[in-house]
Residue, then its C-alpha position, 0 to 999 in steps of 0.5 A: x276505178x272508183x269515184x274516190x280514185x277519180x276525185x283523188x287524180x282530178x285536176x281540178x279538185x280541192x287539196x280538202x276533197x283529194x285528202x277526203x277521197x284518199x281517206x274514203x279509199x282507205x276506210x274501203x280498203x282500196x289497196x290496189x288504188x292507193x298504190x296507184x296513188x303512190x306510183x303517180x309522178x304527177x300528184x304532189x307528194x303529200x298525196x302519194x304519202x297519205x296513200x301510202x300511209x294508208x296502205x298501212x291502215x288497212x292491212x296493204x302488206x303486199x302492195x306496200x313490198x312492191x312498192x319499196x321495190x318499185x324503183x320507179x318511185x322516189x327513194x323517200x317513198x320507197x323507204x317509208x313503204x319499207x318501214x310500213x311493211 
């Protein structure tokens, strides 16, 4: 996992500095964290939805199918992973 990702699920970081290592993993293209992101029950929603608006940015096609099939997550993700694919 990357430094972004580990700054991005610590407990302990600012809403600014989990926002700014989501950004850095989509400038990176870190498709397979962002999604990671997004499956993860335990980070606040607006977090799981910065990832998976990323996801489109930096060509995550694949990864935002799985994720619009993935019953696991929230509907509301599921559909707007479905939009962004």
């Amino acid at each position: 996992m990357s430094t972004q990702f580990q700054t991005a699920v610590k407990a302990t970081v600012s809403d600014t500095h989990r926002y700014d290592a989501i950004d850095r993993m989509v400038e990176r293209g870190e498709r397979t964290n962002l999604g990671i992101l997004v499956r993860m029950s335990g980070l606040d929603g607006e977090f799981r939805r910065r990832a998976l608006n990323g996801l489109a940015e930096c060509n995550g096609a694949d990864e935002l199918e799985d994720l619009a099939e993935d019953t696991t997550i929230d509907p509301s993700l599921r559909r707007r992973a479905d939009e962004l694919c």
